[in-house]
C-alpha positions as CSV (number, residue, x, y, z in Angstrom):
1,X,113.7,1.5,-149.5
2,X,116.5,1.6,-147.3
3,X,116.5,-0.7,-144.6
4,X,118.1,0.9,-141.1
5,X,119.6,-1.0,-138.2
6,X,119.9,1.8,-136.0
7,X,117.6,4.7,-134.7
8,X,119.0,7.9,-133.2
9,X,116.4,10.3,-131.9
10,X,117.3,13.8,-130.3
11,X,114.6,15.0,-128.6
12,X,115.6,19.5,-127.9
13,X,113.2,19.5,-125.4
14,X,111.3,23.4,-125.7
15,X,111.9,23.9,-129.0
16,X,108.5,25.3,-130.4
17,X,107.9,26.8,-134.0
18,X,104.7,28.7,-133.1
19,X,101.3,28.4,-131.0
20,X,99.5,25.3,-132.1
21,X,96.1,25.0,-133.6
22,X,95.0,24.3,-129.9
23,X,97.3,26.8,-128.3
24,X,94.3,28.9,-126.9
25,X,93.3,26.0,-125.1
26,X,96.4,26.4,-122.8
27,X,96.4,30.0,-122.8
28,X,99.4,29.8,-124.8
29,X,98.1,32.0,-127.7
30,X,101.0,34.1,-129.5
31,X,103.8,31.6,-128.1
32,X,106.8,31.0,-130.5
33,X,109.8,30.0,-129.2
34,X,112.0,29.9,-131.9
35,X,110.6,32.9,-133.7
36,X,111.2,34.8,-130.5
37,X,114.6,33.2,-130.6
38,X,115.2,34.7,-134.0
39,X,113.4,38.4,-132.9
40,X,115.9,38.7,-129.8
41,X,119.1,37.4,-131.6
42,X,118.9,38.4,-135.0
43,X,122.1,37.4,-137.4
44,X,123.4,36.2,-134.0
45,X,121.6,33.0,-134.1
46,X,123.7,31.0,-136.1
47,X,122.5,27.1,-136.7
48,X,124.2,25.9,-139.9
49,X,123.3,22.2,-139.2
50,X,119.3,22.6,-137.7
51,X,119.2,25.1,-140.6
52,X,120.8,22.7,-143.6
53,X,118.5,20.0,-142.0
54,X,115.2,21.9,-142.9
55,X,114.8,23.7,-139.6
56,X,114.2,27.6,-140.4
57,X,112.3,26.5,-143.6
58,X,109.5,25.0,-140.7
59,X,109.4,28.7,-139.8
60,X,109.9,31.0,-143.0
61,X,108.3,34.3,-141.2
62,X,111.6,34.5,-139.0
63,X,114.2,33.3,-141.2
64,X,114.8,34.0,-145.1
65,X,115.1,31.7,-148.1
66,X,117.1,28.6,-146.1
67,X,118.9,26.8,-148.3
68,X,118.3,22.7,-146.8
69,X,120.5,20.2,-147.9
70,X,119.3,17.1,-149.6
71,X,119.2,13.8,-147.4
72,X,117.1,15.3,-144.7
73,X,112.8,15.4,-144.5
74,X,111.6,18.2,-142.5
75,X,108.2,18.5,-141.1
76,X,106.3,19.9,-138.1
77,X,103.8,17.7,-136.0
78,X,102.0,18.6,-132.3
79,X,100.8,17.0,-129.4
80,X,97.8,15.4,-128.9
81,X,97.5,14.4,-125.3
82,X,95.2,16.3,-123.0
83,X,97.5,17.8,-120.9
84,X,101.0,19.6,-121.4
85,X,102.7,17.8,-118.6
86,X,106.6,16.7,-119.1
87,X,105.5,13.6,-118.3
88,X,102.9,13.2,-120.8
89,X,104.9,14.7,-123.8
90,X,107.6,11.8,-123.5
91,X,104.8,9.3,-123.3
92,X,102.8,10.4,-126.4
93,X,106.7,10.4,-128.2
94,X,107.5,7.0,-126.8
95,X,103.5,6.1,-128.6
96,X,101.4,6.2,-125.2
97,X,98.8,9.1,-125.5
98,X,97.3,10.2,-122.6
99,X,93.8,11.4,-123.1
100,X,92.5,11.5,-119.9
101,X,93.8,14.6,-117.7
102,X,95.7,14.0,-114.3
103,X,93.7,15.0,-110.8
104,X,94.8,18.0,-109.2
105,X,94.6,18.0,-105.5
106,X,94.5,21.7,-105.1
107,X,93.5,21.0,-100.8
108,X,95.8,17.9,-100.6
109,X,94.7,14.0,-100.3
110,X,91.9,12.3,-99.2
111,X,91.5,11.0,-95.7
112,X,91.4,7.4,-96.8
113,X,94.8,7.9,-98.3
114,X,96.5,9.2,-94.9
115,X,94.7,6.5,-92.7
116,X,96.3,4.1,-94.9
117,X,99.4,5.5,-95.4
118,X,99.7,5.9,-91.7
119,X,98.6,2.2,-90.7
120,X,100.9,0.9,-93.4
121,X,103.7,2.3,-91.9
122,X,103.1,3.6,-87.9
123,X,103.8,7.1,-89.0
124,X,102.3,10.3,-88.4
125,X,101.1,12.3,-91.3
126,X,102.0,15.7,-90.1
127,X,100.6,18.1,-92.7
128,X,98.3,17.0,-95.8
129,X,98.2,20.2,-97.6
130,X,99.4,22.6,-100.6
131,X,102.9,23.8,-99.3
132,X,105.8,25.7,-100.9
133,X,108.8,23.6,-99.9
134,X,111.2,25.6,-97.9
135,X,108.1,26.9,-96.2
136,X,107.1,23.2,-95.3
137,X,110.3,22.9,-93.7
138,X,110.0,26.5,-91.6
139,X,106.8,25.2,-90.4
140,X,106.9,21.7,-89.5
141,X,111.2,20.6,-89.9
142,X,111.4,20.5,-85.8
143,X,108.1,18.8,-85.2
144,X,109.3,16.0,-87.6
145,X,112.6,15.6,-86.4
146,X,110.8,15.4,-83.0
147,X,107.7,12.7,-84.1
148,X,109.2,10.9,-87.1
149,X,106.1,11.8,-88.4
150,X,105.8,12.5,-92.5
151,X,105.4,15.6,-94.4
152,X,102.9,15.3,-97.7
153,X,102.7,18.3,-99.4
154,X,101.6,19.1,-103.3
155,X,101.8,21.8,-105.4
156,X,98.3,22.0,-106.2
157,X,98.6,19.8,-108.8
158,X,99.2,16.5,-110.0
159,X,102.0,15.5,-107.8
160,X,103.0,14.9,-104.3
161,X,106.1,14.9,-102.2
162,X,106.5,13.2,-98.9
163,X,109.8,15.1,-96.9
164,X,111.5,13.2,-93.7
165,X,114.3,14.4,-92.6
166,X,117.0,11.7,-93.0
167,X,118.1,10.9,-89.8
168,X,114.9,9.7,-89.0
169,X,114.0,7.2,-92.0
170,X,116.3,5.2,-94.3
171,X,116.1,5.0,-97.8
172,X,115.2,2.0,-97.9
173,X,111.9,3.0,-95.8
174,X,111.8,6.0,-98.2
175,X,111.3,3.9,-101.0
176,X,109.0,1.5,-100.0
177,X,107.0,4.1,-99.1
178,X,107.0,5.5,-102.8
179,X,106.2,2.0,-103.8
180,X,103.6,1.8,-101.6
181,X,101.7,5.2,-102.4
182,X,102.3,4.7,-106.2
183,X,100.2,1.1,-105.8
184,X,97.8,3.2,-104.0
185,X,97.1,5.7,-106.7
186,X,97.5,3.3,-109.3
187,X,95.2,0.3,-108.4
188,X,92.8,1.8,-105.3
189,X,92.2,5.3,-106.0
190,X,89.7,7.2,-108.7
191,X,92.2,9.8,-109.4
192,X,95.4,9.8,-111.6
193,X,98.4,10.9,-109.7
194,X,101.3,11.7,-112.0
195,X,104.2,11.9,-109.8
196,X,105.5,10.8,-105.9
197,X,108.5,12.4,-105.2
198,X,110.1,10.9,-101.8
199,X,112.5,14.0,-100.6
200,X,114.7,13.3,-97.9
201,X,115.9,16.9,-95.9
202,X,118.8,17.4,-93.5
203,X,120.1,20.0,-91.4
204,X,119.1,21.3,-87.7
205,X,116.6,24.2,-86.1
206,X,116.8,26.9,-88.4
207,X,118.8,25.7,-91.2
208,X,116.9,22.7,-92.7
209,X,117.4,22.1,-96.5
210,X,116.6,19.4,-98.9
211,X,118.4,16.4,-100.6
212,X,117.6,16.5,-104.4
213,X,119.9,14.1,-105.3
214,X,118.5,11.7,-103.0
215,X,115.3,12.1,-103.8
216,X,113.0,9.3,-105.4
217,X,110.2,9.9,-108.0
218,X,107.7,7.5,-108.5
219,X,105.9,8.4,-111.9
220,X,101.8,7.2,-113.0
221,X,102.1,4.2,-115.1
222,X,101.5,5.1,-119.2
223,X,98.3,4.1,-120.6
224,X,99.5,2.0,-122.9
225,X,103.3,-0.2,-123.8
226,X,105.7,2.7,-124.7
227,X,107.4,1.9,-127.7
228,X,110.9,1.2,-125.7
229,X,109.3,-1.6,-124.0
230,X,108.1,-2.9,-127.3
231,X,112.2,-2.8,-128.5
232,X,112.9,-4.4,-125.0
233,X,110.6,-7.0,-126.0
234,X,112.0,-7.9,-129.2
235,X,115.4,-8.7,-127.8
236,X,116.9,-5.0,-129.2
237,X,118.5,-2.4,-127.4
238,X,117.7,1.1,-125.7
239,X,120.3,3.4,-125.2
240,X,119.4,6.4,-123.3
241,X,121.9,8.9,-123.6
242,X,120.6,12.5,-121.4
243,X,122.0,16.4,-122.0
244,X,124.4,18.2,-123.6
245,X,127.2,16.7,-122.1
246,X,126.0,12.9,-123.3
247,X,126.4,13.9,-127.2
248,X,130.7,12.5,-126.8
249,X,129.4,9.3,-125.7
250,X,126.9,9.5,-128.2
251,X,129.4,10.2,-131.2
252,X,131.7,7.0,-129.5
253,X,128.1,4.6,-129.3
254,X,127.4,5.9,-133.1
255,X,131.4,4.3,-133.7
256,X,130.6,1.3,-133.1
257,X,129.9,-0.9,-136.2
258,X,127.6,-3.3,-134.6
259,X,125.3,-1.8,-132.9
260,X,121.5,-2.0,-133.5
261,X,118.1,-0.6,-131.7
262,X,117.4,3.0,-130.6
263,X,119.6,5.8,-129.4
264,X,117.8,8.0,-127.2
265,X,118.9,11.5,-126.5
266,X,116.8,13.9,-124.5
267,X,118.9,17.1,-124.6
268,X,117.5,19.1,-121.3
269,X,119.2,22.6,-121.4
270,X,117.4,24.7,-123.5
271,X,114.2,23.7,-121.7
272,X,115.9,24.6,-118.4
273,X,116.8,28.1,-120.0
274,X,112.8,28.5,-121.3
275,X,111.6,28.0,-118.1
276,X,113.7,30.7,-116.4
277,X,112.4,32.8,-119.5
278,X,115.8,33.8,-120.2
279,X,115.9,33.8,-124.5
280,X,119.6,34.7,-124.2
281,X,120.5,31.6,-122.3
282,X,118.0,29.2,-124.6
283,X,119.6,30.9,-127.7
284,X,123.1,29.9,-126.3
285,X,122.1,26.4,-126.0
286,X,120.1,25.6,-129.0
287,X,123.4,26.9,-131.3
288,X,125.6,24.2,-128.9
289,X,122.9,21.9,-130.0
290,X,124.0,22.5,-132.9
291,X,127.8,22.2,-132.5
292,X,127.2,19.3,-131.1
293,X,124.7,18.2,-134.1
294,X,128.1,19.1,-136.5
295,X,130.3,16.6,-134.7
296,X,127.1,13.7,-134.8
297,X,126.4,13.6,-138.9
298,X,129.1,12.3,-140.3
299,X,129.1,9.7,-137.6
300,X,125.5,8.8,-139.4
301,X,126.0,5.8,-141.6
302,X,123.3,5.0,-144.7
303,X,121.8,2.4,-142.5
304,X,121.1,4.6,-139.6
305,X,117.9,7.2,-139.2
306,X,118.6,10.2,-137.5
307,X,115.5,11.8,-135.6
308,X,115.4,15.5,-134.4
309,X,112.1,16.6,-132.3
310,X,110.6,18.3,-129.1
311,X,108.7,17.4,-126.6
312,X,107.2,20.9,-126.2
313,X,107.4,24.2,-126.5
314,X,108.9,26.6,-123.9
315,X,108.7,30.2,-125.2
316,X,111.3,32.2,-123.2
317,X,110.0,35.3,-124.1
318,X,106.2,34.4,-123.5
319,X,104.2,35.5,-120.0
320,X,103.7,32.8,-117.2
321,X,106.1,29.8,-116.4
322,X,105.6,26.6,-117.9
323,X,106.0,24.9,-121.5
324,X,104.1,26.2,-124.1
325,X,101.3,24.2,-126.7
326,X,103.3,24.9,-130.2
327,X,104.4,22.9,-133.3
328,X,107.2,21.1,-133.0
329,X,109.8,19.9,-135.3
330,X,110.5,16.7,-137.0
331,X,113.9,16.3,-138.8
332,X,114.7,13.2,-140.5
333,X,118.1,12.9,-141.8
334,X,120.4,9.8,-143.7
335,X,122.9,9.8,-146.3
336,X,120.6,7.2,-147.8
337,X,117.6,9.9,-148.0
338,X,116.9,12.1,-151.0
339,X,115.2,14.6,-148.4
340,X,112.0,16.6,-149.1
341,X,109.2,18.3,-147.5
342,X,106.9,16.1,-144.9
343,X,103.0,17.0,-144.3
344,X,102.5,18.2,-140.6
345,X,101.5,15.6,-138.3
346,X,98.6,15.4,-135.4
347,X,100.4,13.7,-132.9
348,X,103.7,12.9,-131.2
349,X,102.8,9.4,-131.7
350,X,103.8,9.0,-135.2
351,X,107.4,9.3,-134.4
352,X,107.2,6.0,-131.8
353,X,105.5,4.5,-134.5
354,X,108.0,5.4,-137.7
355,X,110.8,4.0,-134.8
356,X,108.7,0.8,-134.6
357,X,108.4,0.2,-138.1
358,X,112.0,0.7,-139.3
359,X,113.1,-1.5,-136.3
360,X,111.0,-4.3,-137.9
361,X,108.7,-4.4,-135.0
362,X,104.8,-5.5,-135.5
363,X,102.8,-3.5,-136.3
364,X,100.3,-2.2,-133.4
365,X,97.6,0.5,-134.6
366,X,94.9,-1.3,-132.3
367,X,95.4,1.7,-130.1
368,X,94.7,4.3,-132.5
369,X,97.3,6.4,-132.1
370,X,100.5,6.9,-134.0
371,X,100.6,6.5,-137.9
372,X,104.8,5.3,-139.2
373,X,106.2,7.8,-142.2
374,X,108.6,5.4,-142.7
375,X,107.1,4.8,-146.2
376,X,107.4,8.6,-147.0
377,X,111.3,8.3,-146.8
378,X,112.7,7.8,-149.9
């Protein structure tokens, strides 16, 4: 069995291969992102690399007779956390399932919360309610500017955002008060929180508008030691390498003979293009996915594993707005591998646990969740 020093896992966030056995569930019966793909592009969609790594043979009622090259499993596996939040998917892939779902505050937060949140920091809480964001700033942008009072609004769900405008709070301030709320949720209230997004605005009467690149997001703890801290831990390294643009320094990081530990590589775009339900644009970036992936294999030594997975769905051609409950793929590719066909998989888990185990990490199935296939690469 081959022994690898280095992990390399590309996660094409929204690439689906069909509703999951749960899909109902989530109302996402029918969804299929990259059979939709195939329906709206036909012999446009052209993925030479996904497609000689096993990809179209996950999903042989859109695509033909595949020919897959040998060094490279294929496999499909799905989600197993509660929700179908962003945040959860990366957590169940990192090994940290969440089986409990997040609070929605569909009317805003409790009263506790603002007395505390105004004593803490001699502010006014202004508005404590479900608010669309350029709205919030319509209604209440002078009265802030005028009380240095704060703005928390939520979608409804299982987030918050607390708006200033910046010319009355510092970041600094801005940040311990993300601090400060995230403690809150975490240690003194019932409910689970996911996300605190601190959102500075700017502007005058009329014209206010947001900051998003100074903005702060504080996110719910995981439930359990993600599989990067674990790597941390043993004294290894974590490379987190984000979108499409990140896969030159990837190919220069692969380059270098010495390197160890986990590259991680959440690719973004496609996602992006899913949720705007556009299937041209996701099309578009799934085949520069796979330019990209062209450039990455031969960079792949016989000691290194390369990964290829989702962290959801996101149909572009399906109703409604969000990600979609479907399989997902798992490609495993070496020099060193004779290649083969993997049995589908019940949870994201298994991939922070195959990381674990070829990283020569202890073993840690006291949680329950997560099962290596490390021994099913031959």
């Amino acid at each position: 069995m081959t022994k690898f020093k280095r992990v390399i896992l590309v996660v094409v966030e929204g690439l689906g291969l069909g509703a999951a056995p749960d899909a109902a569930a989530f109302s996402d019966s029918g969804a299929d992102t990259l059979g939709h793909l195939a329906g709206h592009f036909r012999a446009r969609l052209q993925l030479p690399v996904l497609q000689s790594l096993g990809l179209m043979a996950l999903h042989p009622g859109a695509f033909t007779q595949p020919a897959v090259q040998g060094h490279s499993y294929y496999g499909r596996l799905r989600q197993m956390a509660s929700g179908k939040s962003a945040l959860e998917d990366y957590w169940e892939l990192l090994g940290a399932v969440s089986t409990q779902e997040p609070t929605a505050y569909p009317s805003g937060f409790s009263a506790t919360f603002v007395h505390q949140l105004e004593r803490q920091f001699h502010r006014p809480v202004l508005v404590n309610a479900p608010y669309q964001l350029q709205h919030l700033l319509e209604d209440y942008g002078d009265i802030q500017v005028a009380t240095d009072g704060l703005l928390v609004s939520t979608s409804g769900g299982s987030d918050m955002v607390v708006s200033a405008h910046a010319a009355t709070i510092t970041g600094d301030e801005f940040a311990r008060l993300g601090r400060f709320i995230r403690h809150w949720f975490d240690e003194e209230s019932s409910g689970l929180l996911q996300q605190v997004t601190m959102l500075p605005f700017a502007g005058g009467p009329g014209r206010y508008y947001y900051r998003p690149t100074e903005q702060q997001i504080f996110y719910m703890r995981p439930p359990q030691p993600t599989v990067v801290e674990r790597i941390w831990a043993a004294h290894q390294p974590v490379k987190v390498i984000a979108g499409m643009t990140a896969f030159s320094d990837l190919q220069t990081s692969l380059r270098e003979e010495t390197a160890t530990g986990l590259y991680l590589v959440p690719v973004h775009e496609i996602d992006r293009a899913g949720y705007q339900r556009d299937p041209e644009k996701s099309g578009q970036r799934l085949m520069e996915v796979d330019r990209h992936l062209a450039e990455v294999l031969p960079l792949v030594r016989t000691d290194d594993l390369l990964l290829i997975t989702a962290n959801h769905g996101n149909d572009p051609a399906f109703a409604g707005e969000g990600s979609t409950r479907e399989w997902l793929p798992l490609l495993a590719y070496s020099p060193s591998l004779r290649g083969g066909r993997l049995a589908d998989r019940s949870t994201l888990a298994d991939i922070a646990a195959t990381i674990q185990d070829v990283l020569g990490l202890a073993d840690d199935q006291a949680r329950g969740y997560g099962h290596s296939f490390r021994s099913l690469l031959l």
